[in-house]
Structure formats: structure tokens, C-alpha cells
C-alpha positions in Angstrom: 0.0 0.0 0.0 2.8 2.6 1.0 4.2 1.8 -2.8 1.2 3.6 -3.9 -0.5 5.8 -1.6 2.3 8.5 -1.4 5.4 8.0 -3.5 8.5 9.2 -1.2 6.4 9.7 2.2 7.8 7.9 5.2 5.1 5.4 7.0 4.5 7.7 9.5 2.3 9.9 7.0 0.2 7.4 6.1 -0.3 6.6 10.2 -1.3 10.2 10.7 -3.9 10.3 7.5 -5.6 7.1 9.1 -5.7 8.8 12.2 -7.0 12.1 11.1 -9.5 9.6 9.2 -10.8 8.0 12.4 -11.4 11.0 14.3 -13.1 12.1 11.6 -15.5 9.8 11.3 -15.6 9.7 15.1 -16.9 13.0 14.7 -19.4 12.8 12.2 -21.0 10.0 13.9 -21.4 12.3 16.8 -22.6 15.0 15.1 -25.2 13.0 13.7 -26.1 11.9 17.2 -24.4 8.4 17.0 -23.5 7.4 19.9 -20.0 7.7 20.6 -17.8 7.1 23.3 -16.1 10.9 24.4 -13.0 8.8 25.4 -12.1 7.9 21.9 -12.8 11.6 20.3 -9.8 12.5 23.6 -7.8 9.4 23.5 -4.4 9.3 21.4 -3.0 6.9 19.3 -0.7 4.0 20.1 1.9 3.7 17.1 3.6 0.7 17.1 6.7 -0.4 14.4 6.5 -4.2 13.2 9.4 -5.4 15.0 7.7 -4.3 18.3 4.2 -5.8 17.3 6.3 -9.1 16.7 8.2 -9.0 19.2 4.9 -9.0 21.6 3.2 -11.8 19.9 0.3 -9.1 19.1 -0.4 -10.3 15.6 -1.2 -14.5 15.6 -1.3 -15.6 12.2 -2.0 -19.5 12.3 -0.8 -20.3 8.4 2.6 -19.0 10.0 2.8 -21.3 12.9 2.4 -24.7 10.8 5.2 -27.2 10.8 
């Protein structure tokens, strides 16, 4: 996806476009009286590289574990 979505951007732009995008639509769920949970709408993000995610088992893909 990176290969495509902006040519010569580190990863870390496309992590803050999804996050812009999420509190977005946080936001226009609320404004259209959705409920939504204020914590989210005040909470921040968690970024997390792949070698950290793998490194704390976080990600469990069973085709990977087979012998």
C-alpha cells in the first residue's frame, strides 16, 4: 500500500492520514447523534513499528505457525 499511496512519504504519514480519518468519522458519527464514546474523540494513538508488534506476539497468524 505505501508503494502507492504517497510516493517518497515515510510510514509515519500514512499513520497520521488514518488517524486524522478515524477521528473524523468519530466526529461525524457524533454529530449526527451516533453514539459515541467521548473517550475515543480525547484518547491518542498507540503507534507501534512491526518489530515491536512481533516482538509482543500481538499479531497471531495460524498459516505461520504450521510445521
Amino acid at each position: 500500500m505505501l508503494e502507492w499511496y504517497r510516493t517518497k512519504a515515510r510510514y509515519e504519514s500514512i499513520m497520521d492520514d488514518c488517524e486524522e480519518l478515524i477521528l473524523f468519522c468519530l466526529e461525524n458519527l457524533k454529530d449526527k447523534s451516533i453514539d459515541v464514546n467521548s473517550s475515543l474523540l480525547k484518547s491518542s494513538f498507540e503507534r507501534m513499528t512491526i518489530p515491536l508488534v512481533n516482538s509482543q506476539n500481538l499479531i497471531r497468524l495460524p498459516m505461520l505457525n504450521k510445521v
